[in-house]
N, C-alpha and C positions, 0 to 999 in steps of 0.2 A: 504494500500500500504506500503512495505516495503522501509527502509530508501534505497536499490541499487535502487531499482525498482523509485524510485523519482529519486534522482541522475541520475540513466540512462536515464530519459525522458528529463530531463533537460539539460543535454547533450548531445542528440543525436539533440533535437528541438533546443538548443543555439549554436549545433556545437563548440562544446567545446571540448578539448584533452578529457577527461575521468573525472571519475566519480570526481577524487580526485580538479580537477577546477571548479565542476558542486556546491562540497558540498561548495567550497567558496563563489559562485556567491549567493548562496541558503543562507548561513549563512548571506550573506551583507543585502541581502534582509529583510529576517526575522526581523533582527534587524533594520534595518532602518522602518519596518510598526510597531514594537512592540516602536517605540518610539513616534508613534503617537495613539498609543491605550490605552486604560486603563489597571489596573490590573485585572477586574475580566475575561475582552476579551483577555488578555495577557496568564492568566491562563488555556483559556479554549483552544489555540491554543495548547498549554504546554500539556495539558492533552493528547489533538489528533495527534500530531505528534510524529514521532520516535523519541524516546529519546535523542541518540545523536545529533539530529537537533534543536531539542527541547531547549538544554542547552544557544544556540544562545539569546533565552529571559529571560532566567530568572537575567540577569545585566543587561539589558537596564533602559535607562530612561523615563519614559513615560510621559504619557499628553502632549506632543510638539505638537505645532502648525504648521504645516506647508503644502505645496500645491505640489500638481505632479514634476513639476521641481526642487523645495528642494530635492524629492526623488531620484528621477536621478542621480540627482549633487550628494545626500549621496553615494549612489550606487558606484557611477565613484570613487568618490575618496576614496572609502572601498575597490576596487577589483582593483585598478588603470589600469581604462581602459578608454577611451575615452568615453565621453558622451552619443552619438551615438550609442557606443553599450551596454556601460549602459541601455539606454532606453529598446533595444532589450531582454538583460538577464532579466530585470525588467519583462518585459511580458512573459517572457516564466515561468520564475517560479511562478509569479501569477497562469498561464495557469494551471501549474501543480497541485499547491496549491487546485485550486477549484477542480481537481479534484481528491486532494487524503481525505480533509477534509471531517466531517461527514457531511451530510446536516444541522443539525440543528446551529454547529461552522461555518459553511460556509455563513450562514445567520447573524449570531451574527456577522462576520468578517465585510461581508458587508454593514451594518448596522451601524456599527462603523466608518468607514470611507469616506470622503466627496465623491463623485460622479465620480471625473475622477480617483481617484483611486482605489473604486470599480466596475466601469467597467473592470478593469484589472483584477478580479479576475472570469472570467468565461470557464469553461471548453471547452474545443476543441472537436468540434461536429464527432460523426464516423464517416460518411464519407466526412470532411472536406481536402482538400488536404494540404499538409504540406513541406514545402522546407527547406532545411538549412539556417543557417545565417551564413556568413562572414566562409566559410571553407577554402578560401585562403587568408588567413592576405594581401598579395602582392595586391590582388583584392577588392577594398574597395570603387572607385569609380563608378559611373554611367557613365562614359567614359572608365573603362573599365569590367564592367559588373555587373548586380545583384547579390545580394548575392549568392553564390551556381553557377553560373553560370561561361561557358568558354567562352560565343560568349558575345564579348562587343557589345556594341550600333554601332561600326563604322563599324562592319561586319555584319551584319543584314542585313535580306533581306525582302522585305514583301510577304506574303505569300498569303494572301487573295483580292489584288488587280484584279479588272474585266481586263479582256482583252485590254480594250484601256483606262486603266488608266494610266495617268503620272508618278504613280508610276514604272510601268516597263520600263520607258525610262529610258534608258541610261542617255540621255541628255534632257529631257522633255520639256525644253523651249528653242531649239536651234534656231529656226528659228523669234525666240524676242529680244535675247541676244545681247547687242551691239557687243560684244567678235564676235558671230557666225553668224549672221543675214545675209539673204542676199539682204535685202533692202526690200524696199514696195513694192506694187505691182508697183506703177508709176515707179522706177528705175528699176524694174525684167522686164520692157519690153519697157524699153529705151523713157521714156515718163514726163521727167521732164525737167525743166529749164536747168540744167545744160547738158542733152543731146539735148537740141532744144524741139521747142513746136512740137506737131503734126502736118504731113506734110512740115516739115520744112526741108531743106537739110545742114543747119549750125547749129551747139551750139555756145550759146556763147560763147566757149572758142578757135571758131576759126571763132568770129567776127571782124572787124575790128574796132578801137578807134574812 
């Protein structure tokens, strides 16, 4: 894979402007896993990727200790972005990573690395389906919608509810609600204490003391 052809996958799947923020988010990355690997798996990424991407490792620091959230956190504060979507660009370029490396570096990578960071590096299956992340900065909440998405949570409708599900009422529990109710059955037909017991021609609200 050539170095646009990475670039372009990484941002079209991180929803990123273009290439030129894709090869940032990819450089922060690179360097932040090259400071947890050795030199001779540092070397063998170096070999397998485009060169100008490449450059990204050959000044890191290596052998550092550390766990999936150090990475994140390196991430965020290498592309100064929120954590959040630190996490997201981390996974996309893993994503892409596994699948532009050779099989045999892609095994060495993962091999090299503790467990929840090598799950990040596995390729994105054919026919996997694939959505944008975060393509309207303004839209970032789950109150007002998924990533990639225009319909928030408070406009939804459901769609697969049966027939006499509560979910198509309007008002589903209107005749419970103290707000709506219209009594028990005893007051729907005039049959409690305060209308008089049954057969009775007085309530007691027009008995006498």
């Amino acid at each position: 894979m050539t170095r646009e052809e990475l670039l372009s996958r990484v941002a079209e799947r991180g929803g990123l402007p273009g290439v030129e923020a894709a090869e940032r988010v990819v450089r922060a990355v690179l360097e932040v896993l090259g400071e947890r690997l050795s030199w001779p798996v540092i070397q063998a990424l170096v070999d397998d990727l485009p060169a100008s991407l490449a450059a990204s490792l050959r000044d890191v620091s290596p052998h550092q200790v550390f766990n999936l959230a150090e990475l994140h956190a390196r991430v965020a504060e290498r592309t100064q972005v929120r954590l959040g979507l630190a996490v997201e660009h981390t996974g996309v370029v893993c994503q892409v990573l596994a699948e532009t490396l050779s099989p045999g570096v892609l095994h060495r990578l993962r091999e090299a690395l503790p467990e929840p960071m090598s799950a990040l590096l596995m390729p994105r299956e054919p026919d996997e389906p694939f959505e944008h992340v975060h393509l309207d900065p303004s839209r970032r909440t789950l109150a007002e919608g998924r990533p990639g998405s225009h319909h928030p949570l408070s406009e939804a409708r459901p769609e697969r509810a049966h027939t006499h599900s509560v979910l198509r009422a309007d008002n589903p529990h209107e005749d419970t609600k103290l707000s709506s109710s219209r009594g028990l059955t005893q007051e729907r037909e005039q049959d409690t204490l305060a209308a008089g017991r049954q057969g009775s021609s007085r309530s007691l609200s027009e008995g006498e003391d």
